[in-house]
C-alpha positions, 0 to 999 in steps of 0.5 A, a space after each residue: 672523501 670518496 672513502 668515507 662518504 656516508 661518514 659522520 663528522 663529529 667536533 668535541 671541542 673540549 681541549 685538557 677537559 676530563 669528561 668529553 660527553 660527545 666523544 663518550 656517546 659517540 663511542 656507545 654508539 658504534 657498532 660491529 663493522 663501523 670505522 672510526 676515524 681520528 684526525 691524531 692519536 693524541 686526539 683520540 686518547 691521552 694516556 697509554 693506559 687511556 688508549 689500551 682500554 679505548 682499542 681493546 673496547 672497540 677491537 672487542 666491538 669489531 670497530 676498526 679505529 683509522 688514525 689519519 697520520 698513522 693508518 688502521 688499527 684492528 684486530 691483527 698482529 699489527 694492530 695489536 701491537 699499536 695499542 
């Protein structure tokens, strides 16, 4: 995608696992500006409670989190009421 031309593809291919070392660094390692994006929530996070802390990280961080089948999360009214 012309949008995501200097993007990175990272597979974690750790379906039901607990711990997801790729995804874990991947987040340590984004920085303010960056765009993450997840092909679906469910992929993302499990959980509510889960997805809460992950977007508040990041929103934190002014990482933009871009869900393919649902649009951009950030720090705007419409973004915080996804999370």
């Amino acid at each position: 995608m012309k949008q995501y031309a200097n993007a990175e593809i990272i597979i974690e291919s750790y379906s039901g696992a607990k711990e997801r070392p790729i995804f874990n660094q991947l987040l340590s390692r984004l920085q303010e500006g960056d765009i993450l994006v997840v092909t679906k929530l469910d992929r993302f996070c499990r959980t509510t409670k889960e997805r809460r802390g992950y977007i508040d990280n990041l929103i934190s961080k002014n990482v933009k989190i871009y869900i393919l089948n649902m649009g951009l999360i950030e720090n705007t009214p419409m973004g915080r009421f996804i999370k």
